[in-house]
N, C-alpha and C positions, 0 to 999 in steps of 0.2 A: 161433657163427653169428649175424650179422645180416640184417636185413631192410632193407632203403631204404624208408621210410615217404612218401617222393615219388613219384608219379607211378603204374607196376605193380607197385609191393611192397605198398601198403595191398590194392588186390584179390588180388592173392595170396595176402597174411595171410586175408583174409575167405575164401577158396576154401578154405584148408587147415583154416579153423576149422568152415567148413560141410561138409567130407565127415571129421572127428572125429566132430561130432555129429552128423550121420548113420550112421557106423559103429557108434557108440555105443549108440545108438537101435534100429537094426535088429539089434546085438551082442545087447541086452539081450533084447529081442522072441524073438532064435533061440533066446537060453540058457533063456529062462521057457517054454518052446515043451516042454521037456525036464521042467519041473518041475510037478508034481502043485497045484494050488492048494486047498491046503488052507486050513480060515479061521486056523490060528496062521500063515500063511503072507500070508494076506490081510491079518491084524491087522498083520504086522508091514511090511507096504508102505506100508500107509495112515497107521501112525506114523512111518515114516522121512521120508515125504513133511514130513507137519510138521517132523519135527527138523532136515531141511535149512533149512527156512524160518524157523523159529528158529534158527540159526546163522548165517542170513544178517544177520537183523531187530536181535536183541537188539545185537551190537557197534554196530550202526549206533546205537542209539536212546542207547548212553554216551558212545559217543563222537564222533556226529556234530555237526553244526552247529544253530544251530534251524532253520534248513530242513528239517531231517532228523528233528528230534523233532517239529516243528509236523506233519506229512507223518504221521508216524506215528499220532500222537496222532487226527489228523481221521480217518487213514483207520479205524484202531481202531473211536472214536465211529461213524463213520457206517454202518457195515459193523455195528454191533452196534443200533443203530436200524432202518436199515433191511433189513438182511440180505441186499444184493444185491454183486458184486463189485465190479460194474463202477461203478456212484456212488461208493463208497467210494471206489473207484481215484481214480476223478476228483477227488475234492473234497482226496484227499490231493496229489495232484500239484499242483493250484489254491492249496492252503494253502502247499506247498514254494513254486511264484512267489511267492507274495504276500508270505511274510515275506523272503527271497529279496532281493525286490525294494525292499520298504521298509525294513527294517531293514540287507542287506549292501552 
């Protein structure tokens, strides 16, 4: 199966990706609706969270570009200075243009 990425297939693509992860989401909400939240229950949400993000994070940081490690690096640093999300965000996305831009 294809999609035509011209014209009504790209909105189509985005309509079918956004009621996945809406089903997903509200999937998830019904099934935990069902299950007792205990804390080896809560420990183990709060480290999955990380470990997806670590498996996003780490390939990118070996084998990405230096846009990709510069981004990481800042955001890391800043986030550990100052401890807030959203600067860190920024300053790493800032450092991705910059090197980005001068260096590629």
């Amino acid at each position: 199966m294809s999609l035509s990425t011209a014209d009504s297939g790209v909105l189509l693509v985005i309509a079918i990706m956004t009621l996945v992860t809406l089903a997903t989401r509200f999937g998830g909400v019904f099934a935990m609706s069902f299950v007792r939240i205990s804390p080896r229950i809560e420990s183990f949400i709060n480290t999955m969270a990380s470990s997806v993000l670590i498996a996003i994070i780490v390939p990118m940081a070996f084998s990405g570009d230096a846009g990709a490690v510069a981004a990481l690096s800042v955001t890391a640093v800043t986030m550990l200075v100052v401890r807030k999300p959203l600067p860190a965000i920024a300053a790493g996305i800032a450092a991705a243009g910059l090197v980005r831009y001068f260096l590629l």
